[in-house]
C-alpha positions in Angstrom: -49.7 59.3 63.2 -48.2 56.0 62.4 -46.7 55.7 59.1 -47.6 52.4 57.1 -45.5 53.2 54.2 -42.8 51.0 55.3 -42.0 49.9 51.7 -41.6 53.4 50.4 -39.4 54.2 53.5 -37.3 51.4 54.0 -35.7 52.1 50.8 -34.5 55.0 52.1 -32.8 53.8 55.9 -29.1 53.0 56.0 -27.6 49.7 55.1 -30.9 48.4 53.4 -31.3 46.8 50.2 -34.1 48.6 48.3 -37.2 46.2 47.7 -37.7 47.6 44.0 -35.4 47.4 41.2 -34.6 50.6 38.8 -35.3 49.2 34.9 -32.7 50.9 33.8 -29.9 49.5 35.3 -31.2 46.4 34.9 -31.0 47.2 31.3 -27.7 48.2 31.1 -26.4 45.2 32.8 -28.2 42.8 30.0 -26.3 44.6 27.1 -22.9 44.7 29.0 -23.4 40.7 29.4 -24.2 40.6 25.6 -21.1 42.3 25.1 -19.2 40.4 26.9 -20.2 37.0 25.3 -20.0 38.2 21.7 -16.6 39.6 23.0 -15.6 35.8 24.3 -17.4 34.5 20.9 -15.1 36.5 19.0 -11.7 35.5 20.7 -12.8 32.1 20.5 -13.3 32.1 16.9 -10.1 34.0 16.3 -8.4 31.6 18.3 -9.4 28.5 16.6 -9.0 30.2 13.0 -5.7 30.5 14.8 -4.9 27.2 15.9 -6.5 25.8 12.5 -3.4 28.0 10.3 -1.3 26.7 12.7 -2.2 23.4 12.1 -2.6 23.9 8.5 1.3 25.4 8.4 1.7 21.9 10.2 0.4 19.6 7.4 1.7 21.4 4.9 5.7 21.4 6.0 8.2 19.3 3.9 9.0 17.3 7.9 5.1 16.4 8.1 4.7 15.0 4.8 7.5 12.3 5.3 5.7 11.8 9.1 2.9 10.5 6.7 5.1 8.8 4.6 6.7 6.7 7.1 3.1 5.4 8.8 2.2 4.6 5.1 5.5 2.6 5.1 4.7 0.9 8.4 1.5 0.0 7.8 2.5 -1.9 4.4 4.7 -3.8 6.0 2.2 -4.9 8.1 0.0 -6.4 5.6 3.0 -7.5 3.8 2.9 -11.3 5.2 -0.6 -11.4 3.5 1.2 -12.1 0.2 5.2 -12.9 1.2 4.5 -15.4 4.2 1.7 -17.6 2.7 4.2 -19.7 1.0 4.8 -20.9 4.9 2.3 -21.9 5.4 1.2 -23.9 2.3 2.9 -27.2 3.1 1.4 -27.4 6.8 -1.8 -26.9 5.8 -1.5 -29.7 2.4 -0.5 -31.8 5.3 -3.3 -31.8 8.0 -6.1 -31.4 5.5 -4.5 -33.1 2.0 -6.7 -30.4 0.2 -3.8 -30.6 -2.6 -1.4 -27.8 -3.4 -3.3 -26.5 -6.4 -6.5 -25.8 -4.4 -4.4 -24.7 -1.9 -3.3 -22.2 -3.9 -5.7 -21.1 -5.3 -6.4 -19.0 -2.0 -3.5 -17.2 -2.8 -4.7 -16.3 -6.2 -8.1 -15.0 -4.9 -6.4 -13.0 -2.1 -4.1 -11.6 -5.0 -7.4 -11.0 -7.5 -9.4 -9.3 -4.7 -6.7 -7.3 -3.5 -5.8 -5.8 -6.5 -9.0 -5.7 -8.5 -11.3 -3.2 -5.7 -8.1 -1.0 -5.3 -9.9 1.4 -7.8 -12.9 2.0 -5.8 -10.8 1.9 -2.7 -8.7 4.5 -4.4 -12.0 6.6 -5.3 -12.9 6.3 -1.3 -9.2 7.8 -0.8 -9.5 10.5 -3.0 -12.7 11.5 -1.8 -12.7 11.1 1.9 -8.7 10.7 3.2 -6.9 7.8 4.4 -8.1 7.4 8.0 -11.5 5.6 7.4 -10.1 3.2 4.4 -7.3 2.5 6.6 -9.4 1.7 9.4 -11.2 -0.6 7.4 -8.3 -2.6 6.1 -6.9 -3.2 9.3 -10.3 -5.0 10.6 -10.4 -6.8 7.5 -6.7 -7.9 7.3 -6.7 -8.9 10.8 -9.7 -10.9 10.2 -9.2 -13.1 7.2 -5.9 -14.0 8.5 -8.0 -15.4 11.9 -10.9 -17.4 9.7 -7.6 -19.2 8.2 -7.1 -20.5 11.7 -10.3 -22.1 12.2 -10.3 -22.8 8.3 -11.4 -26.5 8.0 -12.5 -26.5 4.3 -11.4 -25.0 0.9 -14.9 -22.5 1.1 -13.9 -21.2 4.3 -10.2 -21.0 3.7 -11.4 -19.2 0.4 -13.4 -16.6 1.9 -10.7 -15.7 4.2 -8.9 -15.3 1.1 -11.2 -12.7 0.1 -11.8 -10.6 3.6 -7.6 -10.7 4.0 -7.2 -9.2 0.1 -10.0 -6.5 0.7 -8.1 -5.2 4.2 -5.1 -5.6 2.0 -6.3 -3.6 -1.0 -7.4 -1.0 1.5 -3.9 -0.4 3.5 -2.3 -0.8 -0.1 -4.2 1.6 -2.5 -4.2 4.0 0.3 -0.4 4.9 1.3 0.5 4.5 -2.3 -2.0 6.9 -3.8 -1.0 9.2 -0.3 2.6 8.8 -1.3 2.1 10.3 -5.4 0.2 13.0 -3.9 2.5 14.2 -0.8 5.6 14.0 -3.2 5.2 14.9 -6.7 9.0 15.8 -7.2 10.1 12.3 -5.8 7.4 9.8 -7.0 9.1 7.2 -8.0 11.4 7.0 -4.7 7.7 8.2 -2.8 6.2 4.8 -4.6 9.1 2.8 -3.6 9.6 3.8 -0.5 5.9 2.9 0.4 5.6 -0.3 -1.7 9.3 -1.2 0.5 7.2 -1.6 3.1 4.8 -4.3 1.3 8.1 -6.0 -0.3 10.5 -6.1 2.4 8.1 -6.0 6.2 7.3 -9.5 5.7 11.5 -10.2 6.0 11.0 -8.8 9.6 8.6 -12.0 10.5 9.0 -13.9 8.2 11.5 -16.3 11.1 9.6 -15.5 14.0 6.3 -17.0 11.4 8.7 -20.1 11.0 9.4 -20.8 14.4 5.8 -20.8 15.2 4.6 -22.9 12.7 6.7 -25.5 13.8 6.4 -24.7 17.8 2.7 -24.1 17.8 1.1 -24.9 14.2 0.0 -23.1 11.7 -3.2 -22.3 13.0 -1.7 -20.6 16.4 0.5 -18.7 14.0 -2.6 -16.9 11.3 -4.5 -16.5 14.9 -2.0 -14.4 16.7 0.0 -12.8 14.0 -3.7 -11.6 12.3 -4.7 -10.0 15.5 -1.4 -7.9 16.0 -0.7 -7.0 12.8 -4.8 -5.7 12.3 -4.4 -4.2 15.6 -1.1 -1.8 14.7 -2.2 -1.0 11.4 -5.7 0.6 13.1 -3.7 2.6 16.0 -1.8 4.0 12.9 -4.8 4.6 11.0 -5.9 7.1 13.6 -3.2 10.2 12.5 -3.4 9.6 9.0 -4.6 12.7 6.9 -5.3 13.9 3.6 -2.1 14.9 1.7 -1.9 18.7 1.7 1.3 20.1 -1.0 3.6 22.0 0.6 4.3 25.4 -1.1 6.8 25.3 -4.2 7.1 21.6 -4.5 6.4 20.8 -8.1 7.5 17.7 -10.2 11.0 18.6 -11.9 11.1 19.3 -15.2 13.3 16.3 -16.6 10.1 14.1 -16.5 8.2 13.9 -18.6 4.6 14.9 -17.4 1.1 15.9 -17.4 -0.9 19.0 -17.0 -4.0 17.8 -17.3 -5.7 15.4 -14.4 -7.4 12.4 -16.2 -10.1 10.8 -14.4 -10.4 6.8 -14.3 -12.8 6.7 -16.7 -10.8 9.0 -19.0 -7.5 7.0 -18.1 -8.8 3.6 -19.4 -9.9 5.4 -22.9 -6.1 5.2 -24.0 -3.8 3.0 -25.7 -0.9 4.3 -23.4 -2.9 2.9 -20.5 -3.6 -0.8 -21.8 0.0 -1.1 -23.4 0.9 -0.1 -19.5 -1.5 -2.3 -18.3 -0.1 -5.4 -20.6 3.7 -4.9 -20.0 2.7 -4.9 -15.7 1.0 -8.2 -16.6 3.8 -9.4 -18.4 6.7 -8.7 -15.6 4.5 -9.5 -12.1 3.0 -12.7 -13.9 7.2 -14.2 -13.5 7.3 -13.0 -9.9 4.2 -14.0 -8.6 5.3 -17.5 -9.7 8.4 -17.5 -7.9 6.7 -15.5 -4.9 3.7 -18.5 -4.8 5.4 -21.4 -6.0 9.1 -20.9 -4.0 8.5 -23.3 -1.2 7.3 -26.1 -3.9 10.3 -25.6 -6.0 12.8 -25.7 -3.8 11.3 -29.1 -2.0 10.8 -30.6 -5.4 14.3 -29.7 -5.7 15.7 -31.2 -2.7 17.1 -27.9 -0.5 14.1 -26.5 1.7 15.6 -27.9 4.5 19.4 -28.0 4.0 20.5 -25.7 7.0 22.4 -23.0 5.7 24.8 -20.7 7.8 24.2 -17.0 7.3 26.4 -14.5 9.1 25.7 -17.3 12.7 22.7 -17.7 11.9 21.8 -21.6 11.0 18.8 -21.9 9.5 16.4 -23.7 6.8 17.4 -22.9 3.2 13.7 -22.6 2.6 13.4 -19.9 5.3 16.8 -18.1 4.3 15.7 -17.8 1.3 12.9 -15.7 1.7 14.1 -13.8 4.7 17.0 -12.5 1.9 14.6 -12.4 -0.9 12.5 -10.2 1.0 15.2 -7.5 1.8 15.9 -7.7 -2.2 12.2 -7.2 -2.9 11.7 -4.1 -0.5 15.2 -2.7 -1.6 14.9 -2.5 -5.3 11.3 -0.5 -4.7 12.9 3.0 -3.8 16.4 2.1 -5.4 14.6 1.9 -9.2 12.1 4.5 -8.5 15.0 6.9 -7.4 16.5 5.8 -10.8 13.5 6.0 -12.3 13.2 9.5 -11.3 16.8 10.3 -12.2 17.0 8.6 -15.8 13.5 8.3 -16.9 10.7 5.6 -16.1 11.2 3.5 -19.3 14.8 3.2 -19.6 14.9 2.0 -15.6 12.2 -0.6 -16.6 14.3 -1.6 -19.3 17.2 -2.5 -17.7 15.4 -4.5 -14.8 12.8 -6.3 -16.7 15.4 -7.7 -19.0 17.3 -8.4 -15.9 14.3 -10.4 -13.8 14.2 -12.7 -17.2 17.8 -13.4 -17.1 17.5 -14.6 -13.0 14.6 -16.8 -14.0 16.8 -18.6 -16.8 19.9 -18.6 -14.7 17.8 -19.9 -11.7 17.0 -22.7 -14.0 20.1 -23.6 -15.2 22.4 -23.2 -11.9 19.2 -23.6 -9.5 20.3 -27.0 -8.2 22.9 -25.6 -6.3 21.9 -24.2 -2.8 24.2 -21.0 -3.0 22.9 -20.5 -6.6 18.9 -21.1 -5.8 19.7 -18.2 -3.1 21.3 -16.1 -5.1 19.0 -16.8 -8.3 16.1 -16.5 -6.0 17.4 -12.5 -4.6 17.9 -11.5 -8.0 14.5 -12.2 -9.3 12.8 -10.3 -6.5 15.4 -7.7 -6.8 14.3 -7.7 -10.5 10.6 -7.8 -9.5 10.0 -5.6 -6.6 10.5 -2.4 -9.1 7.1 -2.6 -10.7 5.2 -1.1 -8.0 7.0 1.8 -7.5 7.9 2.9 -10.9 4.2 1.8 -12.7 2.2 4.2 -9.7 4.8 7.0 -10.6 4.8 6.6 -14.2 0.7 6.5 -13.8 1.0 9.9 -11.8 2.9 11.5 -14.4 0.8 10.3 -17.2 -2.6 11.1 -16.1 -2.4 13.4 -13.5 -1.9 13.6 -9.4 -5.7 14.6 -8.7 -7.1 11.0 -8.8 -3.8 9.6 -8.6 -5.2 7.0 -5.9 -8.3 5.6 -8.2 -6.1 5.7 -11.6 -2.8 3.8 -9.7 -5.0 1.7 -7.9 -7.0 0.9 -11.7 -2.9 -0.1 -13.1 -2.5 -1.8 -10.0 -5.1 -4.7 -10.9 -2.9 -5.8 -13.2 -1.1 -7.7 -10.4 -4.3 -9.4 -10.0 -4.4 -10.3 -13.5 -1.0 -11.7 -13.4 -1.8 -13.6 -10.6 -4.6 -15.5 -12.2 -1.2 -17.3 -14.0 -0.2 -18.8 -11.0 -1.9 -21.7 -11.2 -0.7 -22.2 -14.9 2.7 -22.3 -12.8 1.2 -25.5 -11.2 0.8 -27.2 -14.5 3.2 -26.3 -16.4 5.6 -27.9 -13.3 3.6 -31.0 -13.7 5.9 -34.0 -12.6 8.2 -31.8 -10.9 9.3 -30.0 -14.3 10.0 -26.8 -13.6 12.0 -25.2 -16.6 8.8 -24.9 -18.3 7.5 -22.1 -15.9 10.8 -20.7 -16.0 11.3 -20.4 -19.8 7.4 -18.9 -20.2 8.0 -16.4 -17.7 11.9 -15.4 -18.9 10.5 -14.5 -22.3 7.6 -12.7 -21.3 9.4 -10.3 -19.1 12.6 -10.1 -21.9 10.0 -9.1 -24.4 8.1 -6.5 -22.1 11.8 -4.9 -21.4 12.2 -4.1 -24.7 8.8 -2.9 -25.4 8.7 -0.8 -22.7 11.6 1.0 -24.2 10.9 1.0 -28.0 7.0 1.4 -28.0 6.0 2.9 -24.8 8.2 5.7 -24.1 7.6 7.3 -27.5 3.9 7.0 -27.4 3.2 8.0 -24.0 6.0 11.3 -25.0 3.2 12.0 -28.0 0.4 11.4 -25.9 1.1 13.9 -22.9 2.6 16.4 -25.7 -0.6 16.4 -27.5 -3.3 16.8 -24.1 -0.7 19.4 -22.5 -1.5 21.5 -26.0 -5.2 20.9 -26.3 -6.3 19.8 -23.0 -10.1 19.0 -24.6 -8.4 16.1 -26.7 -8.6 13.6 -23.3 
C-alpha cells in the first residue's frame, strides 16, 4: 500500500526541515530574547547613570566653573557697545535728522531704564530655568534693537529700539552676573568684576573699528552690521551655558561678613539695609552715567573731540582716545575693587573709590580744558565708577543669600536705571554749555555716599545679618 502520510513522514527523512514546530522551544526562545533585552536595558541604563556622574563630576570641577565664567565674560562684552558706544553715534544722528541732543538722548535713558528695571524677572527666569534660554533671548533682542536703529527715521522708532536693545541687554547682563555669585561664593566680588569687566571694558575692543565706520560708511551701516554680529556670538555662546553647580568644599571665607539665611526678593526689599543700598548705588552711577552719556558733548562744547592725539603710534581723535582708554579703566577697576573688596571688606573699598570718583569729577572741571588732563580726568572717573557693579552684586550675595542671588542682584541692579533717569538733568543743568554745574551735583553726591557707606551702612547691615543668622524667622 501507498502511504499518504507524507507530512508525518517527511519529518522524519534526512536533511529535512520538519513542517511542525515543537511549542516548547518556541517558548524558550521568547524568554531568552526577553532576557536579553532587559539585559541590554540594563547596561544601557547603567551606562547613561554613568556618563551622567561623569558629566556631573564635569560641572562641578573648580576648571569648569571658570569655563562658565569666561563665556559669561564674553558675552558682556558683547553687549557692552549697547551702553559705552552710543555716545558715537549721538552727533551723527543730531546731524542727519536735527531731532536735538536731548531727545536724542533720551534713547539712551530708556535703553538704561529697561535694561536695568526687568533684570529682576529676568533674574527669576535664571534662577528658575538656567542661563541657556535667557541668554538666547537677549542675543535676538540685542541684535535686533541695534538693527531698527539703522532704519530708525523717527524718535518713536529710535525709541522702541531703545527698549528691544535694553531687554536683550538686561538678559545677557542679569544672567552671567547672577551665574558668577553662584559659581564662586569664595571670590564674589572678583566673580562680579570679572563678569561686569566684560560689560565695562568689551566696548574698548570696538569701540575704533565703530569710529572708523561711522565715518566710512555712516552710522546706519555701522548699528546694522555690528547688531547682527554681536547678537549672533552671544547666541552660539548661549548654547553651552549651564546652571551653576558648587563644587565640593568651596564656601565663602570667613572674613566676610555673611548670611546664612537665603532671602527671597520679596523678603530682600522689606529692609532698610536694602534701600540705604539701593540709595547709595543711585547716588554713585547717577555721576557716571553723566560722564558715560554726556562725554562726546562735553568735550565738543569744550573744544578737543577732534584734536588728534598720539598714543603709543597711534594718531587718533581725542574724542575716540578717550573712550578707547576710558574703557580699559572702566572694565579694569571691576575685578581690581571687588578683589579688594573681598580682601578688606565691601564698605571700606566703596569708601575709598566713591570719594575718589567725586574728586575726578571736580578735578575734571577745574583742569578739564586741557587735553592731557580731560584724558586723564576722564580714566579716573570710570576707574572710580566701574566698581559699583561688582562690589554691589557681591555685597547683595552676602547680605541676602546666594539661592536667588540672580533675582535679588538683578532687583539692586535697577538702581542703575534709576540713576540714569538723571541723565537728562545733565542736559540742563549744562544749559549754554555750562558744565561745572553737572560736575559739582554729581561730585557731592558721590563724596557724601562714600562716607555713608562707611559710617551707616557697614554697621547696620553687620546688625542685620547678626540678628537673622541667630533667629532665622526674624526675615
Amino acid at each position: 500500500m501507498r502511504d499518504n502520510s507524507f507530512a508525518g513522514t517527511a519529518s522524519h527523512l534526512p536533511g529535512t526541515l520538519p513542517l511542525t514546530r515543537d511549542p516548547a522551544p518556541a517558548q524558550s526562545s521568547g524568554r531568552s530574547n526577553l532576557d536579553h533585552e532587559s539585559g541590554i536595558a540594563m547596561m544601557a541604563q547603567d551606562t547613561t547613570t554613568t556618563l551622567g556622574r561623569q558629566l556631573d563630576d564635569v560641572v562641578q570641577t573648580r576648571a569648569f566653573r571658570w569655563g562658565q565664567l569666561v563665556l559669561g565674560i564674553i558675552c558682556m562684552g558683547l553687549i557692552a557697545n549697547l551702553q559705552y558706544g552710543w555716545t558715537l553715534f549721538v552727533n551723527p544722528i543730531e546731524a542727519k535728522n536735527h531731532w536735538g541732543l536731548s531727545a536724542i538722548q533720551l534713547a539712551f535713558s530708556i535703553f538704561v531704564v529697561v535694561e536695568t528695571w526687568l533684570v529682576p524677572v529676568e533674574g527669576w527666569l535664571v534662577d528658575r530655568f538656567g542661563p541657556r534660554p535667557v541668554i538666547a533671548a537677549g542675543a535676538l533682542m540685542a541684535g535686533a534693537g541695534w538693527v531698527l536703529n539703522a532704519y530708525a527715521d523717527s524718535l518713536p522708532l529710535l525709541y522702541f529700539a531703545a527698549i528691544i536693545s535694553g531687554l536683550g541687554a538686561g538678559c545677557v547682563y542679569g544672567t552671567c552676573v547672577g551665574n558668577a555669585l553662584k559659581w564662586f561664593p569664595d571670590r564674589r566680588g572678583l566673580a562680579a568684576g570679572l563678569t561686569a569687566a566684560g560689560f565695562g571694558a568689551g566696548a574698548a575692543v570696538t569701540v575704533i573699528p565703530i569710529a572708523s565706520m561711522i565715518q566710512s560708511s555712516g552710522y546706519e551701516h555701522t548699528f546694522l552690521f555690528f547688531g547682527i554680529l554681536q547678537g549672533a556670538c552671544i547666541f552660539l555662546i548661549s548654547l553651552v551655558m549651564v546652571k551653576p553647580r558648587l563644587p565640593k568644599g568651596v564656601v565663602a571665607p570667613s572674613r566676610l561678613v555673611t548670611t546664612k539665611v537665603d532671602y527671597t526678593t520679596p523678603q530682600m526689599v522689606k529692609t532698610s539695609v536694602f534701600w540705604l543700598t539701593y540709595a547709595l548705588f543711585v547716588a554713585v552711577a547717577a555721576g557716571g552715567l553723566m560722564a558715560t552719556a554726556q562725554l562726546g558733548p562735553i568735550a565738543k562744547d569744550y573744544g578737543l573731540a577732534k584734536i588728534p592725539m598720539s598714543f603709543f603710534g597711534t594718531v587718533l581723535p581725542l574724542l575716540t582716545m578717550t573712550l578707547a582708554i576710558d574703557n580699559l579703566a572702566n572694565g579694569f577697576t571691576r575685578p581690581l575693587c571687588g578683589f579688594l573688596s573681598d580682601r578688606f571688606g565691601r564698605e571700606n573699598t566703596m569708601m575709598v573709590v566713591f570719594v575718589g570718583e567725586g574728586l575726578a569729577l571736580l578735578g575734571m572741571m577745574k583742569f578739564g580744558h586741557h587735553p592731557i588732563a580731560f584724558m586723564t580726568f576722564a580714566a579716573l572717573i570710570f576707574l572710580c565708577w566701574g566698581e559699583l557693579f561688582s562690589i554691589f552684586p557681591a555685597l547683595v550675595a552676602d547680605t541676602f543669600g546666594v539661592k536667588n542671588a540672580a533675582a535679588n542682584a538683578g532687583t539692586m541692579y535697577t538702581a542703575k536705571g534709576t540713576a540714569a533717569l538723571l541723565v537728562p538733568l545733565g542736559s540742563i543743568l549744562s544749559a549754554g554749555g555750562n558744565w561745572d554745574r553737572v560736575f559739582i551735583f554729581t561730585a557731592a553726591i558721590t563724596i557724601t555716599a562714600g562716607i555713608l557707606s562707611k559710617l551707616v551702612l557697614a554697621p547696620m547691615r553687620r546688625r542685620r545679618i547678626a540678628q537673622v543668622n541667630a533667629d532665622p524667622s526674624s526675615i
